[in-house]
C-alpha positions as CSV (number, residue, x, y, z in Angstrom):
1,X,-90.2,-168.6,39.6
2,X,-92.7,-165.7,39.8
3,X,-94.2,-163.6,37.3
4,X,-92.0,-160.9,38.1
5,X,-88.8,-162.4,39.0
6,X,-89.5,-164.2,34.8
7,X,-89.8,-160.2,33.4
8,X,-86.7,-159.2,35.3
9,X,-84.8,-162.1,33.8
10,X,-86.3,-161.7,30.4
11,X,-85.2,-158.0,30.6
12,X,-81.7,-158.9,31.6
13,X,-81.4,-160.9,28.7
14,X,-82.5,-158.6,26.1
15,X,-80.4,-155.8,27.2
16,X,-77.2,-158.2,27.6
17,X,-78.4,-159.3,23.8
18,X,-78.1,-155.3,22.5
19,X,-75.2,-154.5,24.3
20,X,-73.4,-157.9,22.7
21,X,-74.8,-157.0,18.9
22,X,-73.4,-153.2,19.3
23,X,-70.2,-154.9,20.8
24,X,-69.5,-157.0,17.8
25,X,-70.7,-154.2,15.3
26,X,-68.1,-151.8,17.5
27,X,-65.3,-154.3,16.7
28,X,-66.0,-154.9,13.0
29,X,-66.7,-151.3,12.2
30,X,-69.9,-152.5,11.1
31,X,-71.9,-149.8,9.2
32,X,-75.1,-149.9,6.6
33,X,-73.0,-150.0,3.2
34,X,-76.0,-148.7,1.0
35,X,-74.3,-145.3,0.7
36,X,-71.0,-146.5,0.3
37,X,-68.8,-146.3,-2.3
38,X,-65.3,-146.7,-3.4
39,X,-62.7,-144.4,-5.5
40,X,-59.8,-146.6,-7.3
41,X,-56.4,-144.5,-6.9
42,X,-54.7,-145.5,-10.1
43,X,-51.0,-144.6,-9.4
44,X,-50.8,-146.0,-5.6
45,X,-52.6,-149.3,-6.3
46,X,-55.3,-148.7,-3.3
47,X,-59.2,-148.3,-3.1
48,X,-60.5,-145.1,-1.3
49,X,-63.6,-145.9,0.3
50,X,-66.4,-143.1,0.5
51,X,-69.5,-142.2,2.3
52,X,-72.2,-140.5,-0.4
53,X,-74.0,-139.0,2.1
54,X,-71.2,-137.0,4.0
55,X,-69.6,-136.8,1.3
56,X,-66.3,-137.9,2.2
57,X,-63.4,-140.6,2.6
58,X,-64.0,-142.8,5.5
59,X,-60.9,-145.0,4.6
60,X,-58.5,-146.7,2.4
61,X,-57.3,-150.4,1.4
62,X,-53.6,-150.6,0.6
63,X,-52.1,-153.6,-1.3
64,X,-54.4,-153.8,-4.7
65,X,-51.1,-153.8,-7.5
66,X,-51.9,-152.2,-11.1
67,X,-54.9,-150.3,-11.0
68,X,-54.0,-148.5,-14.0
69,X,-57.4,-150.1,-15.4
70,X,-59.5,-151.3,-12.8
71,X,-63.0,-151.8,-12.4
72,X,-65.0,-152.9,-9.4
73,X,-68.6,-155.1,-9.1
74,X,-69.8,-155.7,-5.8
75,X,-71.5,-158.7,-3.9
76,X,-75.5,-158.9,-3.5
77,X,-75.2,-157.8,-0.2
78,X,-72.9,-154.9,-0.7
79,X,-70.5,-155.8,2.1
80,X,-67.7,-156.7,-0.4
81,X,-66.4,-155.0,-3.4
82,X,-64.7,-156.9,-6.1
83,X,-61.1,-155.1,-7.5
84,X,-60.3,-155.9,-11.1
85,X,-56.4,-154.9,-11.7
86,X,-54.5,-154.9,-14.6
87,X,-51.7,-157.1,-13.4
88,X,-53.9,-160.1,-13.2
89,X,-55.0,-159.4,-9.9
90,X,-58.7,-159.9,-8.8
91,X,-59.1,-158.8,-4.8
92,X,-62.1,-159.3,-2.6
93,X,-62.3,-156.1,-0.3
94,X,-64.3,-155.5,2.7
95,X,-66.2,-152.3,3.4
96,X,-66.8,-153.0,6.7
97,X,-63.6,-153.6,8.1
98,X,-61.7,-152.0,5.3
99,X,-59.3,-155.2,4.3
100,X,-58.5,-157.2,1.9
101,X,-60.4,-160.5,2.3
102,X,-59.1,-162.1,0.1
103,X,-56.6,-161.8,-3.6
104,X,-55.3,-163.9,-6.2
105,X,-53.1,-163.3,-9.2
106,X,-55.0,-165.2,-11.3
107,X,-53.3,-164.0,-14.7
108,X,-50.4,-161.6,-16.5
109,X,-53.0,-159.5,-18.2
110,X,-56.3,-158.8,-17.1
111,X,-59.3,-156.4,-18.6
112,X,-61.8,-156.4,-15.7
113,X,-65.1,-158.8,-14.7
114,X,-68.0,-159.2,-13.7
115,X,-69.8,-161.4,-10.8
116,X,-73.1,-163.6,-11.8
117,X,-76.7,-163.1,-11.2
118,X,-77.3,-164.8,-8.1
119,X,-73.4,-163.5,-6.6
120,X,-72.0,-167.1,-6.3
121,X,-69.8,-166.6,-9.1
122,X,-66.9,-164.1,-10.6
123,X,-65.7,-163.9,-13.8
124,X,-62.5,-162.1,-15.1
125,X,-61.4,-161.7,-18.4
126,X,-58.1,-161.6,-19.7
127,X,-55.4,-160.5,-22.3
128,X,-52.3,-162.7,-21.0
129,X,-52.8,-165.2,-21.5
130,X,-56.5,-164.8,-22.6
131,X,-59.5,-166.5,-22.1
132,X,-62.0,-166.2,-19.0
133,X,-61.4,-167.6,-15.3
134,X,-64.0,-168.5,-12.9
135,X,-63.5,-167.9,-9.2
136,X,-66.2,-169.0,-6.6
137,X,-67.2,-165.6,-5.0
138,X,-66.9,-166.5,-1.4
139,X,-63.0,-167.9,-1.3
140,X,-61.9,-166.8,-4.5
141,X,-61.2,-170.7,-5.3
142,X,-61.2,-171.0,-9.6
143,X,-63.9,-172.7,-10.4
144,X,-63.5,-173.1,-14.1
145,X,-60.8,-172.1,-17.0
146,X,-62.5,-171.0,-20.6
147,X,-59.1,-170.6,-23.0
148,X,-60.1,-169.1,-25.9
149,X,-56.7,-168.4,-27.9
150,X,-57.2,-165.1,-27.9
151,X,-57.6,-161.5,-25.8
152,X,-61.0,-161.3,-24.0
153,X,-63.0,-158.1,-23.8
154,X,-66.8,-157.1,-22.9
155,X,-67.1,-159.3,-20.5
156,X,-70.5,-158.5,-18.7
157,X,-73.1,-161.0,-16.5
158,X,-76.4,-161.8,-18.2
159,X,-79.5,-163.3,-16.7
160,X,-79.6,-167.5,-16.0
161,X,-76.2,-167.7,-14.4
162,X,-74.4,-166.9,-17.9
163,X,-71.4,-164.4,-18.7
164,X,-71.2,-163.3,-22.1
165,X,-67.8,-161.8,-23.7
166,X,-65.9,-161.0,-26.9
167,X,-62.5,-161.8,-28.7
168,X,-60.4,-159.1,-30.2
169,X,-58.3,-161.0,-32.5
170,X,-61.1,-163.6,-33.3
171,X,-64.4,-161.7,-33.6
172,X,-66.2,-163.9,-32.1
173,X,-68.4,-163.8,-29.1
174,X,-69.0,-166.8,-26.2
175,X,-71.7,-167.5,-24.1
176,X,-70.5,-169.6,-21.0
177,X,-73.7,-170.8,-19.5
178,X,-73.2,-172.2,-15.5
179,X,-76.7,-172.9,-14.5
180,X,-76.4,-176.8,-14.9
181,X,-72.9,-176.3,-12.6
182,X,-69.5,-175.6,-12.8
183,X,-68.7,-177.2,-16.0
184,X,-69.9,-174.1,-18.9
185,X,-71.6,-174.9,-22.0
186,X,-69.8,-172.7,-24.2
187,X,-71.6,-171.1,-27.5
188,X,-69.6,-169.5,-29.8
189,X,-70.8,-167.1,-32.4
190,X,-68.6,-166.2,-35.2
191,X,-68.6,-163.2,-37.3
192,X,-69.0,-160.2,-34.6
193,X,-66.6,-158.2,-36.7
194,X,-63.1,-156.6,-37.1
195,X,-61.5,-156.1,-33.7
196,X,-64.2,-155.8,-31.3
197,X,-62.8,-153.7,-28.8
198,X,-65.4,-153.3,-25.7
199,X,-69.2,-154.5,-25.5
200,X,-72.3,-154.3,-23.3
201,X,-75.6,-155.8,-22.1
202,X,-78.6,-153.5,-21.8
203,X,-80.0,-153.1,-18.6
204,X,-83.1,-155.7,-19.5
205,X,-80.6,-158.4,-20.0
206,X,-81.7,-159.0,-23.7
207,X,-79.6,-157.3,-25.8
208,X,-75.2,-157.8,-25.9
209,X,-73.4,-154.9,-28.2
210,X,-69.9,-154.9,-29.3
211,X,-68.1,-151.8,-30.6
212,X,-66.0,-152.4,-33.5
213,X,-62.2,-150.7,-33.9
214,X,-61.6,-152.1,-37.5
215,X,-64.6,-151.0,-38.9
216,X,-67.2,-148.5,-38.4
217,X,-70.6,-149.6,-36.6
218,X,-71.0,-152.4,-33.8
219,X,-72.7,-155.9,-34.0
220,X,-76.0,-156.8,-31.9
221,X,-76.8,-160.0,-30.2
222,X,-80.1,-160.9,-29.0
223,X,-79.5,-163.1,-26.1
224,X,-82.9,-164.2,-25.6
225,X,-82.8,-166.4,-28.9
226,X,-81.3,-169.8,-29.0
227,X,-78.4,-169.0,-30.9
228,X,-78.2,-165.3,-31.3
229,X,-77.0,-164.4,-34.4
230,X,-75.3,-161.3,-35.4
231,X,-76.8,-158.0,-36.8
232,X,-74.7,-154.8,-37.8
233,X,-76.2,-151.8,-36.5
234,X,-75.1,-148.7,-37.5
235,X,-72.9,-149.9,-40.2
236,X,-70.8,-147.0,-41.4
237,X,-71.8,-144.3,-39.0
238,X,-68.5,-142.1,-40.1
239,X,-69.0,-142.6,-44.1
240,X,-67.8,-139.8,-46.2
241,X,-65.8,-138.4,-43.6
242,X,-62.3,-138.5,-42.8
243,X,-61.6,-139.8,-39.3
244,X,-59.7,-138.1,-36.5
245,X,-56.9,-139.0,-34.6
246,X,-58.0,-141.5,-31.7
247,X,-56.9,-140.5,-28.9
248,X,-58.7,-142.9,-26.5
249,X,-61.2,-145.6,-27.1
250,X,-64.8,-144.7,-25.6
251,X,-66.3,-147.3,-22.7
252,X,-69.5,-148.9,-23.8
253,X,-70.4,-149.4,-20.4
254,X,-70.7,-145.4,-20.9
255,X,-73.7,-145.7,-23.3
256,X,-76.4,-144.1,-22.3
257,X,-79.7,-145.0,-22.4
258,X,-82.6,-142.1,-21.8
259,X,-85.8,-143.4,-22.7
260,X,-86.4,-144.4,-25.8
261,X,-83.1,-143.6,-27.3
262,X,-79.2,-144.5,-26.8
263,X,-76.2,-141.3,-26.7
264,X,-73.3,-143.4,-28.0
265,X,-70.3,-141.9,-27.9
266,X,-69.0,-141.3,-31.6
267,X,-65.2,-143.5,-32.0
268,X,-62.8,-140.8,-32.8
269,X,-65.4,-137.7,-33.7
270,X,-66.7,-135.2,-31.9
271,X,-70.0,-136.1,-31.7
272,X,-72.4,-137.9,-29.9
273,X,-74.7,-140.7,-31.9
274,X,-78.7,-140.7,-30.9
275,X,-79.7,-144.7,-31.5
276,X,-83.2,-145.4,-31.4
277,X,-83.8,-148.0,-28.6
278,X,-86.2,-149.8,-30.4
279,X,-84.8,-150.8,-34.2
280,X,-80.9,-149.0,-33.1
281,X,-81.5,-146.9,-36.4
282,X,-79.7,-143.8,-36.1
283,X,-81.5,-140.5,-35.3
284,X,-79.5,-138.0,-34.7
285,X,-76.0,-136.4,-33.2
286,X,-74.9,-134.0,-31.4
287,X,-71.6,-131.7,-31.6
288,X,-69.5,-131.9,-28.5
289,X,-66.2,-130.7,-26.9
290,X,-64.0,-133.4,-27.9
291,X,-63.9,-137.2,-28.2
292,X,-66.1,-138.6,-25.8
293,X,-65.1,-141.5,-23.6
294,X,-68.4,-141.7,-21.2
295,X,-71.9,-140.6,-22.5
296,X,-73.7,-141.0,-19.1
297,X,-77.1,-141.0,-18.3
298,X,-78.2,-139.4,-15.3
299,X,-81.4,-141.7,-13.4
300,X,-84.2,-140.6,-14.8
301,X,-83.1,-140.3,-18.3
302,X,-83.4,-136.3,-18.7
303,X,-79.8,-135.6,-19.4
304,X,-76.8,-137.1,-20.3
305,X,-73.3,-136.1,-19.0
306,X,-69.7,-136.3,-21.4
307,X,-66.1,-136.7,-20.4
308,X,-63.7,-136.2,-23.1
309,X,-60.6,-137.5,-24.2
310,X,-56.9,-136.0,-24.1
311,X,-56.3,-133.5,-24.4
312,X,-59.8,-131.9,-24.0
313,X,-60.2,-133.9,-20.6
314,X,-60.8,-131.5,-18.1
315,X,-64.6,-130.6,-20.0
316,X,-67.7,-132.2,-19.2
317,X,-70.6,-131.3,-20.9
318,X,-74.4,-131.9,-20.0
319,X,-76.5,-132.5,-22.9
320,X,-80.9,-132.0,-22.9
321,X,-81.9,-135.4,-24.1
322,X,-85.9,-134.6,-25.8
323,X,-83.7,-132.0,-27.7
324,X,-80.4,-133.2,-28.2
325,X,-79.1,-129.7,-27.1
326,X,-75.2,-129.0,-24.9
327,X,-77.0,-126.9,-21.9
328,X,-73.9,-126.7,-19.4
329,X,-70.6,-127.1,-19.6
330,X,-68.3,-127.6,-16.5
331,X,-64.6,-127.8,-16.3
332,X,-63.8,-129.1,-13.4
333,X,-59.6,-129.7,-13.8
334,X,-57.4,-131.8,-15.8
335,X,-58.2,-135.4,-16.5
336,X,-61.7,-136.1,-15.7
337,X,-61.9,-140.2,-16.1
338,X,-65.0,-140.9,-14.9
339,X,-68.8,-140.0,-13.8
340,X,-70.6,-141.8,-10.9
341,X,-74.0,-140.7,-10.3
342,X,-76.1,-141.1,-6.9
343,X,-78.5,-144.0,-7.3
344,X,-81.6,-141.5,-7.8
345,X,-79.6,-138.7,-10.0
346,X,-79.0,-135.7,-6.9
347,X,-75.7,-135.8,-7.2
348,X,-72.9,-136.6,-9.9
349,X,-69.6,-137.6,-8.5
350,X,-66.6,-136.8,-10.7
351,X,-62.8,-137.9,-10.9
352,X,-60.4,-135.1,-11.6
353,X,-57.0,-137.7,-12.1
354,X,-54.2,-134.8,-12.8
355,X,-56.0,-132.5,-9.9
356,X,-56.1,-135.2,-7.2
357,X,-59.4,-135.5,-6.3
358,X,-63.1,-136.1,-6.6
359,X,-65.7,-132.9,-7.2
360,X,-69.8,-133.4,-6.8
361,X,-72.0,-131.5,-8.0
362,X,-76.0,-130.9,-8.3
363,X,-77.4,-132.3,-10.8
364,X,-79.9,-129.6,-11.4
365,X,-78.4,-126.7,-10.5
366,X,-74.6,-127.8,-11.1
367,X,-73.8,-126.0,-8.2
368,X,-70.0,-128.1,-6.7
369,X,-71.2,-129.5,-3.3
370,X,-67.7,-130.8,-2.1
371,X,-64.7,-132.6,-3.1
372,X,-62.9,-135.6,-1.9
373,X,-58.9,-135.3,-2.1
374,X,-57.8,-138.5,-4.0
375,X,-54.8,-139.9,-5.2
376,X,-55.0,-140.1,-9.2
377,X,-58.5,-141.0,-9.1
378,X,-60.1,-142.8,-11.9
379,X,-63.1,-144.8,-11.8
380,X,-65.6,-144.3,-9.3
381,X,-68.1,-147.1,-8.3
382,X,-71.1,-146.7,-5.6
383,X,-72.2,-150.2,-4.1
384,X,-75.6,-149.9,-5.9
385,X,-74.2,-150.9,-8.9
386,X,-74.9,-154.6,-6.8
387,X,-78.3,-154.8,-8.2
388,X,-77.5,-153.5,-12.0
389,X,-77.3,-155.9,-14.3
390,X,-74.3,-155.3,-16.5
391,X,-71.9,-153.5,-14.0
């Protein structure tokens, strides 16, 4: 063969390569997922998927059940995303193709879940008929059953394969370490408190907080000791004071952490707690529109955004972390239920439930940049949350 006839060939065969690749990516829909994103629609049981840079739906996935109180976690590569529902359903979606991959009901009752460190693993706790199921991440095969006796809550991933979470009725929290396999050492820590009602890890990994709903203040865990053992922080934060009505419980997810300091949204007040990061000794508050449910951070740590609770939901307010200070105020409609900011802080995505759809705006000049008609939207989950600890 000579020289030249060899280069033709090779030629031939690289071009016959691309066209086959674009081909197969033509069939699958295939598409970079890094600015993808997807919008659970609460009353229709279906997952609107979105595009952060054009700012817009690119499609929807029918079939989900109760999302009434869904979240979503997504895999390592951020192909699939991982559907939480209410009704005991946990479904494995694909962004690409926009399907269902996969679904299982694996309970009556479920409160959400989170996937493991290195993706292998998801973990879904529930309230019917409680206790924590493990599914293997690819087939959605349960790996493992943890019954606790009780209604599981704050279930979040921690570093070493592990997935920490939190009994209501008990007050007690359990460690279910996998890294020796499928079969979980359990550790169970007594004396977290009255009712703990939601929890969360810090972004390091180190530190597991649950809010308490029969009494005022939340219990810490340092994970990186042996045996963590509890400490009360903020023990009484509402002393002196008679409490308001509560109208709906705050998310710790929504903490927010800006530098050195936490904004914790205040159970039942209208205030905003400043925590130092450090010793989690109070140092200050702030007065806000009404309850808050999310107190969330904006990347970079300068501000922190508020949603409120009914019937002061269709307020958010921005609040100037170095000086604690409210220094805007949007209302974007009735029922804002969540806050989803771009990866870098440019834009703040917002869910406007009662108006049925999704407003963005600037993050520094809160100028609205375009809305998204939804169906009930509630939470809103982009697909860099893959490579957060915690979420």
């Amino acid at each position: 063969m000579t020289h030249n006839l060899r280069l033709i060939l090779l030629i031939v065969i690289l071009v016959l390569g691309a066209a086959l690749r674009q081909a197969d990516a033509g069939e699958t829909g295939a598409t970079a997922t890094g600015d993808l994103g997807v919008v659970v629609e609460r009353a229709s049981g279906t997952l609107l998927i979105v595009d952060r840079s054009e700012r817009a739906a690119v499609g929807r996935v029918t079939g989900l059940g109760d999302l009434s109180h869904a979240s979503v976690t997504f895999s390592p590569d951020e192909r699939f995303a991982y559907v939480f529902g209410r009704d005991g359903g946990l479904t494995k979606v694909d962004l690409l193709t926009r399907t269902i991959a996969a679904r299982v009901i694996q309970s009556g009752n479920a409160i959400g879940g989170a996937i493991s460190d290195d993706g292998r693993l998801i973990a879904v706790s529930n309230y019917e008929p409680g206790g924590v199921r493990v599914f293997d991440a690819d087939t959605l095969e349960m790996l493992a059953d943890i019954p606790t006796g009780a209604k599981t809550i704050g279930l979040v991933d921690a570093p070493g394969r592990r997935f920490v979470f939190t009994l209501w009725d008990a007050g007690e929290t359990w460690i279910a370490d996998f890294s020796t396999g499928g079969d979980p050492a359990i550790t169970n820590i007594r004396g977290i408190g009255a009712n703990p009602y939601d929890a969360l890890i810090t972004a390091d990994g180190r530190t597991y907080i649950a809010g308490l709903f029969g009494e005022d203040g939340l219990t810490r865990l340092d994970l990186w000791q042996e045996r963590p053992a509890p400490e009360r922080i903020l023990a009484g934060y509402g002393r002196g004071e008679a409490p308001l009505p509560v109208y709906k419980m705050p998310h710790l997810e929504g903490w927010a952490l800006a530098g050195d300091r936490f904004a914790l949204p205040a159970v039942g007040r209208h205030e905003l707690l400043w925590v130092d990061a450090r010793d989690f000794a109070e140092i200050g508050r702030t007065r806000t529109h009404g309850q808050p449910v999310f107190a969330v951070a904006r990347p970079g740590g300068r501000q922190v955004w508020v949603n409120f609770a009914h019937p002061l939901n269709d307020t958010v307010q921005v609040v100037d972390v170095p000086s604690g200070e409210v220094v805007h105020t949007l209302t974007p409609g009735p029922g804002v239920l969540h806050m989803e900011f771009a990866p870098r802080g440019a834009e703040v995505w917002l869910s406007v439930r009662d108006g049925g759809r999704v407003e963005i705006y600037d993050t520094e000049t809160f100028r609205k940049l375009g809305e998204i008609a939804a169906e009930s939207p509630s939470g809103i989950f982009f697909t860099a949350r893959a490579h957060r600890m915690g979420l």
